[in-house]
C-alpha positions as CSV (number, residue, x, y, z in Angstrom):
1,X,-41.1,-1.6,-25.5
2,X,-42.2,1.4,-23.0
3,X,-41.5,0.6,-19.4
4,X,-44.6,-0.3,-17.2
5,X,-44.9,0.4,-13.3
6,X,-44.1,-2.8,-12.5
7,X,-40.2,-2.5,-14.2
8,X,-37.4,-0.5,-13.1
9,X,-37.0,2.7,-14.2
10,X,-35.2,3.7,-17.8
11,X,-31.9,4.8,-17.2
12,X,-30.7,7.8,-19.9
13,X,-28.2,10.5,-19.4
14,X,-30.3,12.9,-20.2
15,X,-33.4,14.0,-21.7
16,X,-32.2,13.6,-25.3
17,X,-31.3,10.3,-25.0
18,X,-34.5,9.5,-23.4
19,X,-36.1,11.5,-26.5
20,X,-33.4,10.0,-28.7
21,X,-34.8,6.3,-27.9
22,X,-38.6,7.2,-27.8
23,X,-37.9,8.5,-31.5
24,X,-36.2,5.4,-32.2
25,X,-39.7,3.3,-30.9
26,X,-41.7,5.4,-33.5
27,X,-39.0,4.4,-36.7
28,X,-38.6,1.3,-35.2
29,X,-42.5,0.2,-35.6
30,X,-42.3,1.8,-39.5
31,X,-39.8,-0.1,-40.4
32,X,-41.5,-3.4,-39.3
33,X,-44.5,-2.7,-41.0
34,X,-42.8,-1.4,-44.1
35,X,-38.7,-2.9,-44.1
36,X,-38.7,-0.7,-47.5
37,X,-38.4,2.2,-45.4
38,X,-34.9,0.9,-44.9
39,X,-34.2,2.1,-48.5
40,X,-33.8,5.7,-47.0
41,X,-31.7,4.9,-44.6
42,X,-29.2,3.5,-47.2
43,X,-29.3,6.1,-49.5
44,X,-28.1,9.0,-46.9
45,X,-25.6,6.1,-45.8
46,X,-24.3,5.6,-49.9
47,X,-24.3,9.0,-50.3
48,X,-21.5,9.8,-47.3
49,X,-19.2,7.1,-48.4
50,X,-17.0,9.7,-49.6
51,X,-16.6,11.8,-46.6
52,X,-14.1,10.0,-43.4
53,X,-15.6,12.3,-41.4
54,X,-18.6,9.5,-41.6
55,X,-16.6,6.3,-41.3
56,X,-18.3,5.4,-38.0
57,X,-21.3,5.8,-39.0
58,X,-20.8,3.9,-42.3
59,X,-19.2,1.2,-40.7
60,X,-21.8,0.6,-38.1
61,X,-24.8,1.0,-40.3
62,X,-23.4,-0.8,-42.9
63,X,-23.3,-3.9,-40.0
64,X,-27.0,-3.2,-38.8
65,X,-28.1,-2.6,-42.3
66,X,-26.7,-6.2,-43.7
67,X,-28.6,-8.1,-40.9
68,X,-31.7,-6.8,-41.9
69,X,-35.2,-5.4,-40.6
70,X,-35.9,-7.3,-38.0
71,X,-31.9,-6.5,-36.7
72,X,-32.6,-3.0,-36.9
73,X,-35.4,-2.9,-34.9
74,X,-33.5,-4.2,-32.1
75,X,-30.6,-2.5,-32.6
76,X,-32.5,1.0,-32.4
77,X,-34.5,0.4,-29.5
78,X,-31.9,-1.4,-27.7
79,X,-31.3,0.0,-23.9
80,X,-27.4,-0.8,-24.1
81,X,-24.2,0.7,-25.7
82,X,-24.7,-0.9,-28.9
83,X,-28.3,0.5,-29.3
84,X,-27.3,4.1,-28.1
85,X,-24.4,4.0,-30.8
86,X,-27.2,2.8,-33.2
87,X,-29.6,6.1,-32.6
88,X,-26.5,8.3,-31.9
89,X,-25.4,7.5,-35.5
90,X,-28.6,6.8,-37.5
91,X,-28.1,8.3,-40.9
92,X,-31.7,10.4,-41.6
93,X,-34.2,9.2,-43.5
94,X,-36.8,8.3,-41.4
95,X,-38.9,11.3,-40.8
96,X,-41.4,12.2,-38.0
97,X,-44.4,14.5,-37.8
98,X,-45.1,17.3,-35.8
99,X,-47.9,15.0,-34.2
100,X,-44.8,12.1,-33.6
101,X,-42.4,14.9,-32.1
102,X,-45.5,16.2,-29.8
103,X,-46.6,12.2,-28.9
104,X,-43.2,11.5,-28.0
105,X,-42.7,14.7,-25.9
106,X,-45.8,13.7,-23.9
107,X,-44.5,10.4,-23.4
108,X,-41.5,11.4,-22.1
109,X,-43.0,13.7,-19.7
110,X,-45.5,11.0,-18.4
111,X,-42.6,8.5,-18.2
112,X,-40.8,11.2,-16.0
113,X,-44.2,12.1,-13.8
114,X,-44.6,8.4,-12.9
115,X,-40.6,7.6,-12.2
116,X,-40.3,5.6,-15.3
117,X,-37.5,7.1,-16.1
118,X,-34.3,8.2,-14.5
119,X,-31.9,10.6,-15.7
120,X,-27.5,10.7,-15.3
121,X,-27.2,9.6,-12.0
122,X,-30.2,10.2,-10.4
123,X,-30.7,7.8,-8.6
């Protein structure tokens, strides 16, 4: 999933997507070696069904959800609309460490240092 030398560069609009997706890598290899930790995800999702303030979000995950692990995995580390709408609406439930957060940060930066990654319109 993480971009070698030999590919072109990540394209993100900023730094928080870029973050945003790296996250996304970390949930993304939970839930294919536990699909249970799905479970969470639907619980935050049941418990906004009330609110239309969350009808995107319910309406999307409710999609990704009923397609199943293997679905979501793609979906949330997908480098395309449908995978930014994925992480951009991902109900909680899938927490990461302090040691996650920090890996990730120092993935980004070394994605950045070796041109990896390219931000808005850089080109």
């Amino acid at each position: 999933m993480l971009p070698s030398m030999t590919q072109m560069p990540l394209r993100f609009w900023d730094r928080n997507k870029h973050m945003s997706w790296l996250k996304a890598n970390l949930a993304a290899r939970r839930i294919q070696n536990d699909p249970s930790t799905l479970l969470h995800l639907r619980r935050h999702l049941d418990a906004w069904r009330d609110d239309p303030g969350d009808a995107l979000t319910i309406r999307v995950w409710d999609d990704i959800l009923a397609q199943g692990a293997d679905a979501v995995v793609q979906r949330i580390t997908a480098l395309d609309e449908d995978g930014e709408l994925a992480r951009d609406t991902m109900p909680p439930g899938i927490v990461l460490d302090e040691a996650e957060i920090v890996a990730c940060i120092a993935e980004r930066r070394r994605q950045e240092v070796l041109g990896l990654v390219v931000y808005g319109s850089d080109s």
